[in-house]
C-alpha positions as CSV (number, residue, x, y, z in Angstrom):
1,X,136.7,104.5,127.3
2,X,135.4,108.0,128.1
3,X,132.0,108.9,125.5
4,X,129.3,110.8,125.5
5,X,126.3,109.1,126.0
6,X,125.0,108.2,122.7
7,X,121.2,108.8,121.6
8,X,119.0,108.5,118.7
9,X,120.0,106.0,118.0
10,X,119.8,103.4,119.8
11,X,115.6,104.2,120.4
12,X,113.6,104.4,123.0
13,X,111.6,101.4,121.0
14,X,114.0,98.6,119.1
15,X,114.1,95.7,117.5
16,X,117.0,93.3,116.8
17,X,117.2,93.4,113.4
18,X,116.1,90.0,112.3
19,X,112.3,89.1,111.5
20,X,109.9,86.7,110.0
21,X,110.6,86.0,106.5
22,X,107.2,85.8,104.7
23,X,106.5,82.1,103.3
24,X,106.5,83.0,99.8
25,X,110.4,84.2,99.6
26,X,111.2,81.0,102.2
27,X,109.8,78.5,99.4
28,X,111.4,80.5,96.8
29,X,114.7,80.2,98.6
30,X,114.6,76.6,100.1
31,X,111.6,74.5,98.4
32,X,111.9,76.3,94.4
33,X,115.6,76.8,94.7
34,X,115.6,79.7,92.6
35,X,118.7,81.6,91.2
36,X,120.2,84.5,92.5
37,X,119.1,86.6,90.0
38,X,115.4,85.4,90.3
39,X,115.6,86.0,94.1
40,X,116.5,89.1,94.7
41,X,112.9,90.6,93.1
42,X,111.5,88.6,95.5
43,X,113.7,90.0,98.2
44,X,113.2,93.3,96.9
45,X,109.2,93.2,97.5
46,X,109.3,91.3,101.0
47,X,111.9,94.5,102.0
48,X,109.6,97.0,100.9
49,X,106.6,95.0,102.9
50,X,109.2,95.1,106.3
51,X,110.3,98.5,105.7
52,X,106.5,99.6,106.1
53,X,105.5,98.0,108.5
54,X,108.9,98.9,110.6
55,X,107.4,102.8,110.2
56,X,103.9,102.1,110.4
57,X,104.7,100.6,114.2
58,X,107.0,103.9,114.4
59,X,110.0,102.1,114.8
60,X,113.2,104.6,113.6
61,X,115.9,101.6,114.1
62,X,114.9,100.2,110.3
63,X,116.5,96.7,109.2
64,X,116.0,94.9,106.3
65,X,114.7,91.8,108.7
66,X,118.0,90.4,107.4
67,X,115.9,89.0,104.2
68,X,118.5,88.5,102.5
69,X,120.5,86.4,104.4
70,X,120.3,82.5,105.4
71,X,121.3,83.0,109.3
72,X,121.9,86.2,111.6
73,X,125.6,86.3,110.6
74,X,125.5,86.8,107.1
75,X,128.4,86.8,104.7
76,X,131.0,88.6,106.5
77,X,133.3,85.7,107.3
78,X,133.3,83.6,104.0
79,X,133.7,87.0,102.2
80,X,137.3,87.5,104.0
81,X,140.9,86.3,102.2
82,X,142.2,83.6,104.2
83,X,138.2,82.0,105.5
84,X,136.9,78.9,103.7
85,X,133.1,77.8,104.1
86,X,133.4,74.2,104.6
87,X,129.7,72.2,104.3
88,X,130.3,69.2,107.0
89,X,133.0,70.2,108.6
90,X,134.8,67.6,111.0
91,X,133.1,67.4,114.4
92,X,136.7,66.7,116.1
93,X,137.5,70.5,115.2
94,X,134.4,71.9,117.7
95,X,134.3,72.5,121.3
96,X,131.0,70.8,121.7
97,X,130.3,72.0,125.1
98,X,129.9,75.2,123.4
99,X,125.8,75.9,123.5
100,X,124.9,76.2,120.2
101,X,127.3,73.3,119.0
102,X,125.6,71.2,121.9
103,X,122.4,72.3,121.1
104,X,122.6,71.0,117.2
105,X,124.4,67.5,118.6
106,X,121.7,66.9,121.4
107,X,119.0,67.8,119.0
108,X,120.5,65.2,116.5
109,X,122.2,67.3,114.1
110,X,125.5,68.4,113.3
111,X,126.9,71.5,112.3
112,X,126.1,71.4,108.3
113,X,128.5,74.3,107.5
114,X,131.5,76.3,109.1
115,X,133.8,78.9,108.0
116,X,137.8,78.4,108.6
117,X,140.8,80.0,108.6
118,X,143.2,78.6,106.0
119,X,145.5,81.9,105.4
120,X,146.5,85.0,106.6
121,X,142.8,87.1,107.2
122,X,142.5,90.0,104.9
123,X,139.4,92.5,103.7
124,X,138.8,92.2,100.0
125,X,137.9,96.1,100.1
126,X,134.5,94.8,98.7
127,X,131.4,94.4,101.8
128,X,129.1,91.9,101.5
129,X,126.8,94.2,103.7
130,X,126.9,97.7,101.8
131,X,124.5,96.6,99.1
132,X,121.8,96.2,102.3
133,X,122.5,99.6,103.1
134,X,122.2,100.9,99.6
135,X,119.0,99.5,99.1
136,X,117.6,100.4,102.7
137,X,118.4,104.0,101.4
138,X,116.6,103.7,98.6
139,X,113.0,103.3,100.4
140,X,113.8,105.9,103.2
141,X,114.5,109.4,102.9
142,X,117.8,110.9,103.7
143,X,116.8,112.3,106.6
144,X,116.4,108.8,107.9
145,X,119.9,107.2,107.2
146,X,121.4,107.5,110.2
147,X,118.4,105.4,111.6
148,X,119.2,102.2,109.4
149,X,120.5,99.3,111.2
150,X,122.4,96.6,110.0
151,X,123.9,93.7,112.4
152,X,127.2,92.5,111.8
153,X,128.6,88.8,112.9
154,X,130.6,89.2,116.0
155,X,134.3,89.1,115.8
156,X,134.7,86.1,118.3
157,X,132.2,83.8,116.2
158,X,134.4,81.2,114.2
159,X,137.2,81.4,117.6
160,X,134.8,80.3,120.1
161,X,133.5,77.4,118.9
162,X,136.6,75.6,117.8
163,X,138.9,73.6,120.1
164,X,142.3,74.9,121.5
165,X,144.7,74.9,118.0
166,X,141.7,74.4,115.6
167,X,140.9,77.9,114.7
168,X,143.4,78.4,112.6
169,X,146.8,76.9,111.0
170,X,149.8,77.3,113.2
171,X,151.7,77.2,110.2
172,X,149.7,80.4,109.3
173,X,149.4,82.7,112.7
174,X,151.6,81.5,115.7
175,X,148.5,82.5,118.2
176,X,145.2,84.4,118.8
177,X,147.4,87.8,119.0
178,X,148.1,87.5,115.2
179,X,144.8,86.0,114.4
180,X,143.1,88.8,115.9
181,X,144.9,91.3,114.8
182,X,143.9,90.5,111.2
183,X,140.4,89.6,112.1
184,X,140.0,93.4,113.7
185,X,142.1,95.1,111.0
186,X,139.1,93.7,108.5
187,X,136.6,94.8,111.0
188,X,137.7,97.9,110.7
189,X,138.0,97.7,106.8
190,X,134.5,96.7,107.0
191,X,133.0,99.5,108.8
192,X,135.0,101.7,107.4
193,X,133.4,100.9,103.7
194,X,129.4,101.3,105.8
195,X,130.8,104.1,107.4
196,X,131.2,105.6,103.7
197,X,128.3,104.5,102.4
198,X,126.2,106.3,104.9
199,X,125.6,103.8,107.9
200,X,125.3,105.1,111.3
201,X,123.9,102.3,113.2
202,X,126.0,98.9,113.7
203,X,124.7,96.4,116.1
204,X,126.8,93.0,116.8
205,X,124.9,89.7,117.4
206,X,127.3,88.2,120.1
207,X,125.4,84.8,121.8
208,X,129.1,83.4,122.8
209,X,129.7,86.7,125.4
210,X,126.3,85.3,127.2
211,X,127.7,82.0,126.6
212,X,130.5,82.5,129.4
213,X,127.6,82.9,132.1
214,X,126.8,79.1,131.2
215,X,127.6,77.1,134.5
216,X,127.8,74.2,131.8
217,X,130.2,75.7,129.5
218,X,132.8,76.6,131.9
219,X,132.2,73.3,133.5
220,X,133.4,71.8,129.9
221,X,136.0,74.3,129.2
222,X,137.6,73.2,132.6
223,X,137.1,69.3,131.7
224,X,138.8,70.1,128.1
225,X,142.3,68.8,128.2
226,X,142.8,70.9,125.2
227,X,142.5,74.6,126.8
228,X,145.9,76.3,127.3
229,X,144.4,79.3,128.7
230,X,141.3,79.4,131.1
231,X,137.6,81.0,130.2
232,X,138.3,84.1,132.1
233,X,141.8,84.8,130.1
234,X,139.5,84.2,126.8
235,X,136.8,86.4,127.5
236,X,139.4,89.6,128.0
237,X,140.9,88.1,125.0
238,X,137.2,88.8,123.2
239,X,136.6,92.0,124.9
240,X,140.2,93.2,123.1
241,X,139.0,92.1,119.7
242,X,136.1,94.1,120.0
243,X,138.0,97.2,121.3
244,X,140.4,97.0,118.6
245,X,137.4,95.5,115.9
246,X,135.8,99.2,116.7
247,X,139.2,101.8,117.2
248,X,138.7,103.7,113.9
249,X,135.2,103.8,114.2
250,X,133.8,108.0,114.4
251,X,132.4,109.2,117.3
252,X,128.9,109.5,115.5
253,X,128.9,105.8,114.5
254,X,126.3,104.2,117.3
255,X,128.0,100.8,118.1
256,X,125.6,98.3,120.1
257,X,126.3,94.6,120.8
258,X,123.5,92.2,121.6
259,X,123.6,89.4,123.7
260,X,121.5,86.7,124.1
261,X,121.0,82.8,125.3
262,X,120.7,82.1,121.3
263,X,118.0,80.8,118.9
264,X,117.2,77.8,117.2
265,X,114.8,75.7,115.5
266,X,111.3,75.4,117.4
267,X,112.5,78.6,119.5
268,X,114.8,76.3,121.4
269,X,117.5,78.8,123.3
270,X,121.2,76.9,123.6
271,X,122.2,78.5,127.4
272,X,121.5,79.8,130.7
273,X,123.1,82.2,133.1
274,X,122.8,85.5,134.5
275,X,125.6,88.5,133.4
276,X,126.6,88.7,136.9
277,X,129.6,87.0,136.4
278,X,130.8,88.8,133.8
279,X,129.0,92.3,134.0
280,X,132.2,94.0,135.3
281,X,134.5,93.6,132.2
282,X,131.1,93.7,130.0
283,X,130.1,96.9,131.0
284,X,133.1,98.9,131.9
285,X,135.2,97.5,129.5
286,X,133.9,97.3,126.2
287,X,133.9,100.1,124.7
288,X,130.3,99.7,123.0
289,X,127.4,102.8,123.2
290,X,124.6,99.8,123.8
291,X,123.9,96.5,125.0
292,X,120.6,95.0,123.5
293,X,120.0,92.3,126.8
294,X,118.1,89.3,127.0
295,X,115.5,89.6,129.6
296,X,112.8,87.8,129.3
297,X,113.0,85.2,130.9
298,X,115.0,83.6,134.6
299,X,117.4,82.2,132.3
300,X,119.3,85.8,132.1
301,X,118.8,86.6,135.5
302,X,118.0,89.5,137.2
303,X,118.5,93.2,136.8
304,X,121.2,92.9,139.7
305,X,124.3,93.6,137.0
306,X,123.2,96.5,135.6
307,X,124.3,98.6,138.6
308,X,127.9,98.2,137.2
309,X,126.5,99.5,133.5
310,X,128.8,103.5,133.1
311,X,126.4,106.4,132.8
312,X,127.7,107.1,129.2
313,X,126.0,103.5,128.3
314,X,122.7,102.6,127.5
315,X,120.9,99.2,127.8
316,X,118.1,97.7,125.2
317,X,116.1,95.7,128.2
318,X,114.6,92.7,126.1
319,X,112.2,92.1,128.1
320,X,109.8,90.8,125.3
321,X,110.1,87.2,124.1
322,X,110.2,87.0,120.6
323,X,110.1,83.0,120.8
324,X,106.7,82.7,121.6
325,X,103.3,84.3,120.3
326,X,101.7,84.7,123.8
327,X,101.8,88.7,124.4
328,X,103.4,89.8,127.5
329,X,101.2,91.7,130.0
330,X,102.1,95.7,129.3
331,X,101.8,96.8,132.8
332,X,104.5,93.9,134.3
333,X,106.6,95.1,131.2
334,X,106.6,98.7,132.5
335,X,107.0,97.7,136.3
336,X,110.1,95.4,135.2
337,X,111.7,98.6,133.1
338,X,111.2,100.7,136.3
339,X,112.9,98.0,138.5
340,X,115.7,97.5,135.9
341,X,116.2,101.7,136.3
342,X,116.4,101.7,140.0
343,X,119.3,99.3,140.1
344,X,120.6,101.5,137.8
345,X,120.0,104.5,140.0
346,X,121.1,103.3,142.9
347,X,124.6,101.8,141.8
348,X,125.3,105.5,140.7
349,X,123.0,107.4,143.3
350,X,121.3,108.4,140.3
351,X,117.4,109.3,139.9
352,X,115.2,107.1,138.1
353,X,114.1,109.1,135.8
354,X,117.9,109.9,134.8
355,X,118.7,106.0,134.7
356,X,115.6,105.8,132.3
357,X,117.6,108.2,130.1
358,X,120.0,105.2,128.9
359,X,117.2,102.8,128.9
360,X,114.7,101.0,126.2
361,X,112.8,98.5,125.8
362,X,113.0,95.4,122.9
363,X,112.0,91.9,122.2
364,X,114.9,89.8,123.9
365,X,116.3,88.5,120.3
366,X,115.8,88.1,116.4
367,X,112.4,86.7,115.6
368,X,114.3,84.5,112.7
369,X,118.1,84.1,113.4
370,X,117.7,81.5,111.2
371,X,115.8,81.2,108.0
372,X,112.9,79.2,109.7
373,X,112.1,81.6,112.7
374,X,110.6,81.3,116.1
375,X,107.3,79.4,116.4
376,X,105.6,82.7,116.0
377,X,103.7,84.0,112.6
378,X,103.9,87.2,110.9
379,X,101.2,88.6,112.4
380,X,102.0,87.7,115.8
381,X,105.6,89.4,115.3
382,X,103.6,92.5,114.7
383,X,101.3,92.5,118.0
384,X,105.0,92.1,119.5
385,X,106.5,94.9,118.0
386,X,103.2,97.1,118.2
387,X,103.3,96.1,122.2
388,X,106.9,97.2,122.3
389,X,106.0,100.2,121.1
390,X,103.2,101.0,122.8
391,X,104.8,100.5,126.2
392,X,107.7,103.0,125.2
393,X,105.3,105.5,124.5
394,X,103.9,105.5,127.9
395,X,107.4,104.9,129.7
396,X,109.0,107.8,127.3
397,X,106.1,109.8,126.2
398,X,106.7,111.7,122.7
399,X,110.1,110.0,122.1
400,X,111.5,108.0,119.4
C-alpha cells in the first residue's frame, strides 16, 4: 500500500504501552477484591502517577500502562455480539503447540479463561476502550492527543489458538472468509468510535505473527491431523484481516503492530525465531505505518530482515529487555541501532542517516502483559525507560 511515511508519532523514544502496576491497586484488584466502583479511584490515582512519570522521562507516546485492564488484550473480544468468555474452557478446543498455550501446559497450568464465537460477530456501537482515551485526555492538554496510545488486541487472537473447526460454529460461519469478515467489520467499528473520540495512535499487540517464525510451531501445525490449510496459507489469511481490520482507517491515524516472542509469569517468553521467514509478507504486505520488534535478545534474530522493511515504514527496534532489571550497556544499544540502519540502508542503497529516519528505539515488550509483570520493580522500569530515552537523545538529538 503506497503511504507517506508516517512520523510523530510513532517516537523517536517508545514504550509499549503496558507497565508495572503499583502493589497497592494489584492488592486492591486481586487480594481485597474490591468493586468496580471502589476500583476505579484507585485506578484513577495510579494513572495520574504513570502519566507523570511518562512526561517526566519525555516520553510523547502516553498510555495509561493498561491499568485498567487484567491482560494486554483488554475487553475488546468479550465486548463483541456473538463472543462468549468462557472460564475453563475445554483443552480439546486449543492447538496446544501454539506458544503461549504450550507455555501455560508445560508450566502446569491451563488456560483459565477464553473467549468464543457462539454467533454471527457484531460491534455493539459501544467501545470498551474509549473511556481510556477520555480519561487520558483529561490529564494531557489538547495539544497532546494525537500523542496518546492505546493497544488494541489483535484481530488473529481467539483464531490462532484454536484447532482447525474450533473457532467458531459451522452452523454459524461456513469458514474463516465469513468469520473474518465480521471480525474486521467490528474492527473497523471500533476504531472508527477512537477515531471520534480523538485517538490518533493505535498500536496492535500481535505475539502469534512472531509465533509463525517458531521452528516448533510449524513443526506441530504439520503433525496436526486437524489442519486443512498449511501455516503459510494462514498467515496471508492474518495479514488479510489486518488489511481489511484497518481499510477505513484516515490517513492521519498512526497504525503500528507489535510483535514479540510473548510474556508470562516470572518473565518466561513462549517462542523463538527470527522474522526472516516471514519478513517478506510482514513488511511489504501489511499495510501498517510501524512495527514495534523484539530485539533483545538471539531469540529474534538478527537485523538481516529488515532490508526487506518499504521506505514509507518505520521500525520500533526493541532492543531493551523489559523482562529483566539488569540495564543494558548504552553504547552496545547505540552500536546495535546503527547496525540495524545499515541493513536498512543497504537493502535500499539508502544512507544511514536516511534509514535512521524510520528508526527508534524501545524496550522489546510490555513490562506487565499480565497483571503480575516481569520480574522487574517500579523503579527499575523507570531506569529502563529513562535509558531508552537517553539513548534517543544522543542517536536523534533534539527529537521527540
Amino acid at each position: 500500500m503506497s503511504f507517506a511515511l508516517h512520523r510523530s508519532p510513532p517516537f523517536r523514544a517508545e514504550h509499549l504501552g503496558s507497565l508495572k502496576r503499583p502493589q497497592s491497586l494489584l492488592d486492591a484488584r486481586y487480594k481485597d477484591h474490591k468493586s468496580e466502583a471502589e476500583l476505579a479511584p484507585l485506578e484513577d490515582r495510579a494513572i495520574q502517577d504513570i502519566v507523570k512519570t511518562q512526561l517526566d522521562l519525555g516520553f510523547y507516546g502516553i498510555s495509561d500502562g493498561e491499568y485498567r485492564r487484567h491482560m494486554f488484550w483488554g475487553t475488546f473480544w468479550p465486548s463483541l455480539e456473538g463472543m462468549k468468555e468462557i472460564q475453563n474452557p475445554p483443552l480439546d478446543t486449543f492447538r496446544t503447540y501454539v506458544p503461549d498455550i504450550a507455555a501455560f501446559l508445560e508450566s502446569g497450568h491451563q488456560p483459565g479463561e477464553s473467549v468464543y464465537c457462539i454467533d454471527k460477530i457484531k460491534h455493539t456501537g459501544e467501545s470498551t476502550y474509549v473511556s481510556q482515551v477520555e480519561y487520558l485526555k483529561t490529564l494531557l492538554p489538547k495539544g497532546r492527543w494525537g500523542d496518546i496510545k492505546l493497544t488494541l488486541a489483535a484481530p488473529n487472537w481467539y483464531h490462532l489458538r484454536y484447532v482447525d473447526g474450533k473457532a467458531y460454529p459451522k452452523d454459524v460461519y461456513a469458514n474463516d472468509k465469513g468469520y473474518f469478515a465480521d471480525v474486521a467489520k467490528a474492527y473497523q467499528v471500533e476504531l472508527d468510535i477512537l477515531y471520534k473520540a480523538g485517538l490518533r495512535n493505535v498500536q496492535f499487540d500481535d505475539p502469534n505473527l512472531a509465533y509463525f517464525c517458531s521452528e516448533k510451531m510449524l513443526i506441530g501445525w504439520k503433525e496436526d491431523t486437524y489442519n486443512t490449510i498449511s501455516a503459510d496459507d494462514v498467515f496471508d489469511l492474518y495479514i488479510q484481516l489486518y488489511n481489511s481490520c484497518i481499510s477505513q482507517a484516515p490517513p492521519d491515524m498512526h497504525i503500528g503492530v507489535h510483535l514479540c516472542r510473548g510474556n508470562f509469569v516470572n518473565s518466561r517468553h513462549f517462542s523463538e525465531g527470527g522474522y526472516d521467514r516471514i519478513a517478506t509478507k510482514l513488511f511489504q504486505h501489511l499495510n501498517v505505518h510501524t512495527y514495534y520488534l523484539e530485539y533483545d535478545t538471539p531469540r529474534a534474530g538478527g537485523f538481516e530482515p529488515l532490508a526487506h522493511l518499504p521506505k514509507n515504514k518505520n521500525v520500533i527496534l526493541g532492543v531493551v529487555t523489559s523482562k529483566f532489571p539488569e540495564l543494558e550497556d548504552k553504547e552496545e544499544l547505540k552500536r546495535r541501532i546503527y547496525a540495524a540502519a545499515d541493513v536498512m540502508a543497504k537493502g535500499h542503497g539508502e544512507t544511514r542517516e536516511e534509514a535512521l529516519n524510520r528508526c527508534g528505539i524501545s524496550p522489546q515488550c510490555g513490562f506487565a502483559s499480565h497483571a503480575e509483570g516481569n520480574l522487574i520493580d517500579i523503579e527499575g522500569m523507570k531506569r529502563k525507560l529513562r535509558l531508552v530515552r537517553e539513548v534517543a537523545n544522543e542517536v536523534w538529538p533534539g527529537e521527540a
